[in-house]
C-alpha positions in Angstrom: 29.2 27.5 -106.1 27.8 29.6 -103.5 25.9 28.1 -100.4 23.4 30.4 -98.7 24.1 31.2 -95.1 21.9 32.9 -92.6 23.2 36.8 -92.1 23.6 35.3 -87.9 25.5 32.5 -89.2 27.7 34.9 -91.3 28.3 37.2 -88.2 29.1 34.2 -86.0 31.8 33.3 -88.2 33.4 36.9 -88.5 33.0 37.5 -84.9 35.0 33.9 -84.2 37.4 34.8 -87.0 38.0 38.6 -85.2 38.6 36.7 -81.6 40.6 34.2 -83.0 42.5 36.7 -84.9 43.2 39.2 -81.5 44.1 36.2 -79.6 46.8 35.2 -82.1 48.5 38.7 -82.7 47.6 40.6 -79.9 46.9 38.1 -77.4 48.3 40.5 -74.1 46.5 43.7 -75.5 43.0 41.6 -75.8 44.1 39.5 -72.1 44.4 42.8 -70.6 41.4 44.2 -72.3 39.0 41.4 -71.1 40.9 41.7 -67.7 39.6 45.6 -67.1 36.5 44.9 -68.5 35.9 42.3 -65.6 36.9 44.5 -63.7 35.3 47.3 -64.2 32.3 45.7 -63.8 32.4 43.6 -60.6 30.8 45.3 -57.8 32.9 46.4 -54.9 32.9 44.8 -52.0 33.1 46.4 -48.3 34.2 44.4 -45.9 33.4 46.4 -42.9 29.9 46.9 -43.9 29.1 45.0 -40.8 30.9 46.7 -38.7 30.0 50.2 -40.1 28.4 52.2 -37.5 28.3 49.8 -34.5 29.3 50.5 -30.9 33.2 48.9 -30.7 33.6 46.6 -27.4 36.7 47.3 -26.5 38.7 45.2 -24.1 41.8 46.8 -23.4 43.1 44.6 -20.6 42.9 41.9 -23.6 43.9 43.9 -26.1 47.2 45.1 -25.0 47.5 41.3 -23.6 47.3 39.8 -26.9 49.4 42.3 -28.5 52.6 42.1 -26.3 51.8 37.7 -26.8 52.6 38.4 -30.7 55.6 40.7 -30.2 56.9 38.2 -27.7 56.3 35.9 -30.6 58.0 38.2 -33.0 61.1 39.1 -30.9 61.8 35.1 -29.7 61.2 33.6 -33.7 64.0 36.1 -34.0 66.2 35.2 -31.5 65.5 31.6 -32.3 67.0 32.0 -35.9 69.6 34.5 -35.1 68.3 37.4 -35.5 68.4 40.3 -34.0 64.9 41.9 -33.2 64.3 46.0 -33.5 60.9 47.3 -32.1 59.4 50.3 -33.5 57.0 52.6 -31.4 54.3 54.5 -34.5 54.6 58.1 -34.6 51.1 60.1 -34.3 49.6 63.2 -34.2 47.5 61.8 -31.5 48.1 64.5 -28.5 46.2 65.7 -24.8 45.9 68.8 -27.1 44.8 68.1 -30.8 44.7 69.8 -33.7 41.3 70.9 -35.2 41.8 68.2 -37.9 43.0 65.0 -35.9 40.0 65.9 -33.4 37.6 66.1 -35.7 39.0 62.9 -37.2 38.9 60.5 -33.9 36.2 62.0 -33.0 33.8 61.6 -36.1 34.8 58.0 -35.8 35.0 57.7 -32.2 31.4 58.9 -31.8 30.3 56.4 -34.5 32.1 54.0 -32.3 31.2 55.2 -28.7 34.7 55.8 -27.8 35.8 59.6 -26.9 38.8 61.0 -27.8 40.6 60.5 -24.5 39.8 56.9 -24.6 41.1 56.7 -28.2 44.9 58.1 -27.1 44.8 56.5 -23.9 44.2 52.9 -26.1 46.6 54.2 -28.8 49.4 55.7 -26.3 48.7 51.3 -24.5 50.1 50.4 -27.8 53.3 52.1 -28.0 54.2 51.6 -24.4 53.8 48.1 -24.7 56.2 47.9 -27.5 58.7 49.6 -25.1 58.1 47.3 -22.3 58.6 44.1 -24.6 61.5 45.8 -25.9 62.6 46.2 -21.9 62.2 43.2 -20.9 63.7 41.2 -23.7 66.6 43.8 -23.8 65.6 44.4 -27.8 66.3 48.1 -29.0 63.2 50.1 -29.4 63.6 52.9 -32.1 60.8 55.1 -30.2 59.7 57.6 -33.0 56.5 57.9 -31.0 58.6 60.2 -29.3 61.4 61.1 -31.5 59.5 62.2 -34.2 57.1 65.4 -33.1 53.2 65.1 -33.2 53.1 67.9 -36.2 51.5 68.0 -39.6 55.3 69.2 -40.7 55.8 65.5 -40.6 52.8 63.8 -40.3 50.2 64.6 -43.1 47.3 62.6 -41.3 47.1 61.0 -37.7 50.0 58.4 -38.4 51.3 58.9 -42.3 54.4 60.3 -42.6 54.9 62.8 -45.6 58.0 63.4 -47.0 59.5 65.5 -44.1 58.5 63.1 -41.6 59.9 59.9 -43.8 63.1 61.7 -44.1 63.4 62.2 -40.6 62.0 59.2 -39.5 64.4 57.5 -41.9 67.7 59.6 -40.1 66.6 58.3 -36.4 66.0 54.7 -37.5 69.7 54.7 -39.4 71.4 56.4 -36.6 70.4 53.4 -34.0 70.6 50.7 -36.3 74.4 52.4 -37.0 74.9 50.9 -33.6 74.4 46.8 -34.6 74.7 46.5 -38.4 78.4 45.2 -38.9 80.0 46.8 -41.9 79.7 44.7 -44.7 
């Protein structure tokens, strides 16, 4: 004998039946689907909205302070635990003479930022020679492709990304010092 059911109730049932069904034989498929569906539709989040177009307060003094404190970090948690340390200078395109594309780069961002383009290499250039004077002073080996590797879209395709020629490169100086104090195994 037949009982009468609402059409909704009828649906209900089939669409439990259906989930029920997915989960059981195609559980990852149906996981991943209800994974890029969430996905897809969460907003995006910036987290430098805040910070987008406001004048940057730069303290370099501090700056370059702080940084050398966490490579001095770095290189004596090394030492500590028998290791030894290797500092690494960044290689840039960032010159006294830019190209037309790094310029325009710093200084779209720069002038967002009120910093010029000087100020941005003489901050940037801080950087590198700081890892050289930590490296000094602690007597670690500094593999300097900030100078080893030249400021040219041949090896750089943006201000500091190496492309392929530049990783290759990059890759023969940093194996040729480390030659030097890896033990053959």
């Amino acid at each position: 004998k037949r009982t009468a059911r609402s059409p909704l109730e009828t649906l209900k049932k089939r669409q439990l039946v259906g989930k029920l069904l997915k989960e059981i034989f195609i559980p990852n498929l149906n996981y991943a689907y209800r994974n890029l569906k969430k996905t897809l539709s969460a907003k995006e989040e910036d987290e430098f909205a805040g910070a987008r177009g406001k004048k940057l307060i730069i303290d370099q003094a501090k700056m370059g302070h702080d940084f050398a404190a966490d490579l001095q970090t770095i290189v004596c948690t090394c030492k500590a635990w028998g290791i030894v340390p290797v500092l690494m200078t960044q290689a840039n395109r960032i010159t006294a003479n830019p190209d037309p594309v790094v310029a325009a780069y710093i200084g779209r961002d720069g002038r967002e930022r009120g910093l010029s383009y000087p100020q941005f290499k003489e901050l940037y250039d801080a950087f590198n020679d700081t890892i050289r004077e930590v490296g000094r002073k602690n007597q670690v080996m500094v593999i300097d492709l900030a100078r080893e590797v030249p400021a040219d879209k041949k090896y750089l395709y943006d201000l500091v990304h190496f492309n392929d020629a530049g990783s290759q490169l990059a890759a023969r100086i940093i194996a040729a010092r480390l030659k030097g104090i890896i033990a053959p195994q």
